[in-house]
ZAMARGU-4260 file (C-alpha; in steps of 0.2 Angstrom, whole numbers, plus 5000, padded with zeros to 4 digits):
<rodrens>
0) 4937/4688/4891 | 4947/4693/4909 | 4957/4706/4907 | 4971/4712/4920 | 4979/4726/4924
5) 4996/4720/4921 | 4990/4717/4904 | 4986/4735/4900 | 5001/4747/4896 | 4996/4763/4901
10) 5006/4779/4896 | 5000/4797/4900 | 4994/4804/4886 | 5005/4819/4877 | 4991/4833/4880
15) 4992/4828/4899 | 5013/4828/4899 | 5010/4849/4888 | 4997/4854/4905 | 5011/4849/4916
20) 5025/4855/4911 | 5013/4873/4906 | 5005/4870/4927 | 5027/4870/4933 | 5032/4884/4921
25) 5017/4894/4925 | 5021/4889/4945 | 5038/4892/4942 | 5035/4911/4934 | 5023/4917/4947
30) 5031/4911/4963 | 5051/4917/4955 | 5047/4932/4942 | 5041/4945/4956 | 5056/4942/4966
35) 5067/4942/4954 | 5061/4959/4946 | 5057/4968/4965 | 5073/4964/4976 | 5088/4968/4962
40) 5079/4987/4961 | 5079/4991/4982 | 5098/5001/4984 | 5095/5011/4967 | 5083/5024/4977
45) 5088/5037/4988 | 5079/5034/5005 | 5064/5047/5004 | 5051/5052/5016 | 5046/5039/5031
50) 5061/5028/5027 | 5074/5037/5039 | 5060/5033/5053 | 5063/5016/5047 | 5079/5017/5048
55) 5081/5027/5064 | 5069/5017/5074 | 5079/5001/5066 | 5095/5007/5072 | 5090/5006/5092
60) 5093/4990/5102 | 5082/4976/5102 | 5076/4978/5117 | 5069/4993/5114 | 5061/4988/5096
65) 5054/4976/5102 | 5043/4987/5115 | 5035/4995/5098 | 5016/4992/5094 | 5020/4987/5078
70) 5038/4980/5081 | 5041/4967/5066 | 5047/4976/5050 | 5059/4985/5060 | 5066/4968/5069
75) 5069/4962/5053 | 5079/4980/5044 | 5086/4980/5061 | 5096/4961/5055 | 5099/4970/5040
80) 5109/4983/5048 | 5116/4969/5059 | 5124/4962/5043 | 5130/4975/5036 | 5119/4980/5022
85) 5118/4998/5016 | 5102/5010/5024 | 5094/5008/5006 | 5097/4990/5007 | 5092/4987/5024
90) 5075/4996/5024 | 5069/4991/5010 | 5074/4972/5008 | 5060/4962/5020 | 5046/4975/5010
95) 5054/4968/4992 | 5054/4952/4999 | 5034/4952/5005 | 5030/4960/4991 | 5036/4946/4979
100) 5029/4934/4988 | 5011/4938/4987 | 5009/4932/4972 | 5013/4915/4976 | 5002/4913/4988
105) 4989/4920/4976 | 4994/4906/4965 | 4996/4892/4975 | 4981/4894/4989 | 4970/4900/4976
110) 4977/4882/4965 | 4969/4873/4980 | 4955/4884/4979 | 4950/4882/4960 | 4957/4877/4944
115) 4974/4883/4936 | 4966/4897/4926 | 4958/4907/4939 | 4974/4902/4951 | 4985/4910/4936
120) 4974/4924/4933 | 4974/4930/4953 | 4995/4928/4954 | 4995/4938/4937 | 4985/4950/4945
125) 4996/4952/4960 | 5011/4952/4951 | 5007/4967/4937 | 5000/4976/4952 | 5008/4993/4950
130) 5004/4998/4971 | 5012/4983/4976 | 5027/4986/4965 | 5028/5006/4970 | 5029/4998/4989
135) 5040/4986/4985 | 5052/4999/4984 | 5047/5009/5000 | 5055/5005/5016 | 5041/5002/5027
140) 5030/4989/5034 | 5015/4991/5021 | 5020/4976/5011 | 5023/4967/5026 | 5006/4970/5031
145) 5000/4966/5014 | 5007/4949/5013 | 5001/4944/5031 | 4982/4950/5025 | 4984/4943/5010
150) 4988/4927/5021 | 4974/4930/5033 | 4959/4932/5019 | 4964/4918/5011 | 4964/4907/5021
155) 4949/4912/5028 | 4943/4913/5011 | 4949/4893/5010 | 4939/4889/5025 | 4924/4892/5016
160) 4927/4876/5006 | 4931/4863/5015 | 4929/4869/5035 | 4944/4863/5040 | 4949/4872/5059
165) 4966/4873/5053 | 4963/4887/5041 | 4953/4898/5055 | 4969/4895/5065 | 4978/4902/5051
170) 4966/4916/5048 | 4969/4922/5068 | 4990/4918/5065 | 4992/4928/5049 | 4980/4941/5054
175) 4989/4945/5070 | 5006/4947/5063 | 4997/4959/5049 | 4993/4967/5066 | 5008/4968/5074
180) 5017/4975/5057 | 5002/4989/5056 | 4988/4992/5065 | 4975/4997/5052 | 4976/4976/5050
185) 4967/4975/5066 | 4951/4976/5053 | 4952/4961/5048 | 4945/4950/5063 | 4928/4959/5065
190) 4929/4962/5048 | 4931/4945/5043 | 4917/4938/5058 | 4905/4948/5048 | 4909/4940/5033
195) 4907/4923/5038 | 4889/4929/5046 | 4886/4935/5029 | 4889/4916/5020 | 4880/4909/5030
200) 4864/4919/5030 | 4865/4919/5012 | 4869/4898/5011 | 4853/4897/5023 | 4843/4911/5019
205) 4827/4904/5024 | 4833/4898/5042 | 4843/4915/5044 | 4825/4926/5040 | 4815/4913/5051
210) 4830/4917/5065 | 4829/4936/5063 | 4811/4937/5064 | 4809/4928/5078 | 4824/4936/5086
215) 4824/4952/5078 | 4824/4962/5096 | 4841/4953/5102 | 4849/4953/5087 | 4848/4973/5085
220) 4855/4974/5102 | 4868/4962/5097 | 4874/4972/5083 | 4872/4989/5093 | 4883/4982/5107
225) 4897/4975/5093 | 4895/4992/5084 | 4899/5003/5102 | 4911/4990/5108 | 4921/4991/5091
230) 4919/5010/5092 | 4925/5014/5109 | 4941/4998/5104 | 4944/5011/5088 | 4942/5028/5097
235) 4956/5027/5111 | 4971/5021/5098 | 4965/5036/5084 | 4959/5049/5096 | 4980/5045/5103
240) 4985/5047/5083 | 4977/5063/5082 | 4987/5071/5094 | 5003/5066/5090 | 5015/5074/5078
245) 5013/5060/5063 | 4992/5065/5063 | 4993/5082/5060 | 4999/5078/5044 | 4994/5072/5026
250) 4975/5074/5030 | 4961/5066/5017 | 4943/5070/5018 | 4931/5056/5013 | 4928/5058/4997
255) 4949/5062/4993 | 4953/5046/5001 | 4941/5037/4992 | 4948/5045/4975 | 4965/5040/4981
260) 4961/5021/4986 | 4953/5020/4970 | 4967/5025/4958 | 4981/5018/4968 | 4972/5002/4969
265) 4967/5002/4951 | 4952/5008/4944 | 4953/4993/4933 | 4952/4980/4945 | 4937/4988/4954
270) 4926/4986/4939 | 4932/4968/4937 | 4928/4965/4954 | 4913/4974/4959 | 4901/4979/4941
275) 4897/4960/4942 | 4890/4963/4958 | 4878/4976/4953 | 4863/4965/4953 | 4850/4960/4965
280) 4857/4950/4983 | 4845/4937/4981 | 4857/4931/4965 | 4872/4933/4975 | 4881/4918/4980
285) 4887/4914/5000 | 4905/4918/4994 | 4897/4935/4985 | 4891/4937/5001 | 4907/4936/5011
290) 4919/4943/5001 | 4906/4959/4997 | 4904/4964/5019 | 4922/4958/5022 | 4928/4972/5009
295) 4912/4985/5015 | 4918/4981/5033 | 4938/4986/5032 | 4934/5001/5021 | 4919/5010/5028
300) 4928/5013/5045 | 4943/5023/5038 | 4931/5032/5030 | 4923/5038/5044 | 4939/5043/5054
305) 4945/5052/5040 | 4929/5064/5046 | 4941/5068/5062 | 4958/5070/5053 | 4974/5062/5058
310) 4982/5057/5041 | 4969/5043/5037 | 4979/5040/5021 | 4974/5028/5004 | 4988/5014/5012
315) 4980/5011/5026 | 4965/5004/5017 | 4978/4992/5009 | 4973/4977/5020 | 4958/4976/5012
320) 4966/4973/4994 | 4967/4955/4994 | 4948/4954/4994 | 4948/4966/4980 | 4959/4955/4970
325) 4950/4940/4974 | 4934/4946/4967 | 4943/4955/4948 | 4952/4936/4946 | 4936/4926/4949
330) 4927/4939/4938 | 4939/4939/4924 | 4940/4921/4924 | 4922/4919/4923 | 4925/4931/4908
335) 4943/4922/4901 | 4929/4905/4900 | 4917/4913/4890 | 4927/4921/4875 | 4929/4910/4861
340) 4947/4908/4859 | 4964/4911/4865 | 4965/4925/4854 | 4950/4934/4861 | 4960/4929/4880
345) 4975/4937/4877 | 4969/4950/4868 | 4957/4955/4887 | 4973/4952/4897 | 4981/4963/4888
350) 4967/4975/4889 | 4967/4975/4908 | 4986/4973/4912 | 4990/4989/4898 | 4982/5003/4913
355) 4993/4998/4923 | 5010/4997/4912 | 5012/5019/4914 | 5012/5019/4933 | 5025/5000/4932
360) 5034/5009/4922 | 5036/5025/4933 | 5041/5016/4948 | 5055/5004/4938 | 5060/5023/4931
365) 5061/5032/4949 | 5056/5020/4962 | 5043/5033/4968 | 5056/5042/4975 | 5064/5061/4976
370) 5082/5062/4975 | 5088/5067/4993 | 5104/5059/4989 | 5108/5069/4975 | 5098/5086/4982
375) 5112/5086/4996 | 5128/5081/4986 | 5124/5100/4977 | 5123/5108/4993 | 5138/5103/5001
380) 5146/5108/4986 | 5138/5128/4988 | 5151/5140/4992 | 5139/5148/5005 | 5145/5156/5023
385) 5133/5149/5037 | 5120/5146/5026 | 5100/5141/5034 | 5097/5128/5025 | 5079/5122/5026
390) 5072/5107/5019 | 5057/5096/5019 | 5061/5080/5028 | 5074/5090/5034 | 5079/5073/5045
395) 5080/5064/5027 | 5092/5078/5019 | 5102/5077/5034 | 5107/5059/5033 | 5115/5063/5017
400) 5123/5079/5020 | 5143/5077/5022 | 5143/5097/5029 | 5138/5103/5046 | 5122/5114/5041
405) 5110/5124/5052 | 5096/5113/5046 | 5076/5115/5048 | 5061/5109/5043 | 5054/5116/5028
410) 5037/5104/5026 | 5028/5104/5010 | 5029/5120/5000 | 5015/5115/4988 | 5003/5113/5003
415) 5006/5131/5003 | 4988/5141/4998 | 4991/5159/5004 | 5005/5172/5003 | 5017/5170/5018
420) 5012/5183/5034 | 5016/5184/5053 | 4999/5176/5056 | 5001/5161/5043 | 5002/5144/5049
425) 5011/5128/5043 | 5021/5129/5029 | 5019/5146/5025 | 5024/5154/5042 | 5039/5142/5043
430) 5045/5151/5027 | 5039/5168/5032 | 5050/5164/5048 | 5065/5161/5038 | 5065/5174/5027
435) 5063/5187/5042 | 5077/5177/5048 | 5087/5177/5033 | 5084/5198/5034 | 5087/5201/5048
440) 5105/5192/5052 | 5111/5194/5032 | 5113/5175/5031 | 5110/5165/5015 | 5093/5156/5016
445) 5094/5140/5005 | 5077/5128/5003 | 5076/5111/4998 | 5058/5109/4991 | 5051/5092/4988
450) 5038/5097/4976 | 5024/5083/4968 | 5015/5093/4960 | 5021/5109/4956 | 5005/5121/4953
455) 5003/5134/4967 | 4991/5148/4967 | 4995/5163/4957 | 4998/5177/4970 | 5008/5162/4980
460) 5018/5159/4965 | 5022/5177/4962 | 5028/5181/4978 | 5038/5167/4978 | 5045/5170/4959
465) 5047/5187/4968 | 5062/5179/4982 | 5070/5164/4976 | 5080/5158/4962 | 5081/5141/4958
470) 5098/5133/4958 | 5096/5116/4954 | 5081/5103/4950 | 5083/5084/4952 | 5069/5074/4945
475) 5068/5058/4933 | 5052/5059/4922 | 5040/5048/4923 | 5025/5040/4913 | 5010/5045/4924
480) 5005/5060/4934 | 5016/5060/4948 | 5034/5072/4949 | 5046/5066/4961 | 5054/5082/4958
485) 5069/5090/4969 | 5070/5108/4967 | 5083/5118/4976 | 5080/5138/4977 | 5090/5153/4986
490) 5084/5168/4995 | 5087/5183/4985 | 5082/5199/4997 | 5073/5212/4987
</rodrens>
């Protein structure tokens, strides 16, 4: 009996129509729901903190922006402004908008990549990620950056598959923009070169030991050459950064910075990605491989600046969080296939995405911010007579402040650790300047404190206690550790 196609009537099947319709509204939640709940939240904030050098340096001509090393985030504020949006708009718009878009491209390059669940799994990840959220909200180019690594890694990540040139193309593209928005990208190329020399060695191991010990005298002095070149290519930019105003500040030693990536990147997401790894290399796989030395390769060398100083802070290590994210979502898929039902499913997701719900909920609370706006409403409203007024950010106070003040810079009174004298440095001789001041001419002193933490040593605290009365305090509480806390004191001569 001949049977023709015509003859049959084929109809896709109802459980095949149920996975599309789940594949779009899955597509449609992941590539819309992080826009949707990042952008409508930017103007809420007062600016804080680096945003007024956002704005300032997005305020100057074009021509002039455009001579910056890293010149792209503030092209784009600087359209913002063009436009007419408000400061807290215009900074903080282009980060919103490359924040909410990393999760898509989680999604979609990692639906190329694998199957629906893992690709679901990775933009879910992204999405509920409470650093990407807290710099949604920032006005600087960090999310930027973030996005055009993310870019970069995955396709380069891609590549691995199917060796198509176009994604090595895409890798240099995207990892040059990540560049040109912050320099710390800059990681990724050698980073990423040492990756691929990792997959390969571990998809032919036996060629790559036969190679090494054959070769093993100019392979060393390969690596040696690399490592001094790389050094000496690092050195000149940071030993610059050091000696500029910006380095002397916010300094992390080793062990602090690695305390700090962790917990801001999620402590969660490191055991996901890397306690599967804790077994012998000869099990790992070429894509173990490569993603393990890509991530080794962008972290260690922060880690060694951070030796020299310089303000080596926990977001400049951010390039490298792609990788982390790609290893927890193929980890927790591997997991998501082994429970038995979709009870047991739901039930880890939950599990993992709940660590983070206390620090999303902080941001969506305060935005990570202190209140400058409010913090200089009350002091144009003092009834002082040529007051000092000194404040931390003082720049930042000053863009709010209707009155004309004598303004200074206060910096971080919680950095303080001794009892202010004439021989103190940083914070505590600034204020120990002031309050001479203050004596010596009779003028009020008022401080504007931006104060995270709030403990202070117990003979700093007393002297303090000792001088000023607090006026006012602005703070929104939050559901983690941080206080974003504004506290405004006056000097009260003994």
């Amino acid at each position: 009996m001949k049977t023709t196609v015509e003859s049959l009537d084929v109809q896709p099947s109802d459980t095949t129509a149920r996975l599309d319709m789940t594949t779009v509204a899955i597509s449609l939640a992941i590539t819309v729901g992080p826009m949707l709940f990042y952008v409508p939240q930017v103007g809420r904030w007062s600016l804080d903190l680096d945003e007024i050098y956002t704005l300032n340096d997005s305020s100057k001509p074009l021509s002039t922006i455009v001579g910056y090393d890293k010149p792209i985030y503030y092209l784009l504020c600087h359209q913002m402004l063009e436009i007419g949006l408000s400061p807290e708009v215009a900074t903080r718009l282009p980060s919103a908008i490359a924040a909410g878009l990393i999760a898509p491209c989680f999604f979609w390059l990692g639906r190329r990549k694998t199957n629906l669940q893992e690709a679901t799994i990775a933009g879910v990840l992204v999405a509920f990620h409470p650093w990407i959220f807290q710099h949604s909200q920032f006005g600087r180019f960090y999310s930027l950056m973030l996005l055009f690594s993310s870019l970069a890694t995955l396709s380069l990540y891609r590549w691995i598959v199917d060796r198509r040139a176009r994604w090595l193309v895409a890798f240099g593209t995207f990892g040059a923009l990540a560049t040109l928005t912050h320099a710390t990208a800059a990681a990724l190329f050698p980073a990423g070169s040492l990756g691929l020399v990792s997959f390969c060695c571990v998809e032919h191991r036996e060629t790559t030991i036969e190679f090494i010990q054959r070769r093993w005298k100019p392979f060393c002095f390969t690596l040696v050459v690399l490592g001094a070149v790389a050094c000496a290519g690092i050195w000149k930019p940071f030993s610059e950064w050091l000696s500029a105003q910006h380095g002397q500040y916010g300094n992390y030693s080793p062990g602090s910075l690695l305390l700090g990536f962790v917990a801001f990147s999620g402590l969660q997401f490191w055991a996901l990605g890397l306690l599967p790894l804790l077994k012998r290399t000869s099990f790992w796989t070429g894509e173990d491989a490569f993603l393990m030395t890509m991530f080794g390769s962008m972290v260690v060398p922060f880690f060694a600046l951070a030796q020299f100083g310089g303000g080596v802070a926990p977001r400049y290590l951010m390039a490298s969080l792609p990788v982390l994210l790609l290893f927890a979502s193929r980890h927790w898929a591997m997991i998501h296939s082994q429970l038995p039902s979709l009870r047991y499913q739901f039930a880890f997701g939950a599990v993992v995405l709940a660590t983070s719900v206390p620090s999303l909920a902080s941001t969506l609370k305060d935005g990570n911010h202190c209140d400058y706006r409010s913090a200089a409403t009350f002091v144009d409203s003092l009834a002082l007579q040529d007051p000092i007024v000194a404040s931390s950010a003082h720049q930042l106070l000053g863009h709010y402040l209707i009155r004309d003040f004598d303004l200074r810079e206060l910096r971080m009174l919680d950095d303080m650790t001794r009892t202010p004298r004439s021989n103190s440095t940083g914070a505590e001789a600034i204020l120990f300047g002031l309050v001479e001041e203050a004596n010596t001419t009779g003028r009020p002193l008022v401080v504007v404190s931006r104060e995270d933490r709030r403990i202070r040593p117990p003979n700093v605290q007393t002297w303090f206690n000792s001088r000023f009365a607090v006026l006012a305090r602005f703070e929104k509480p939050r559901f983690d550790h941080r206080r974003n806390e504004m506290v405004i004191y006056e000097y009260r001569p003994q």
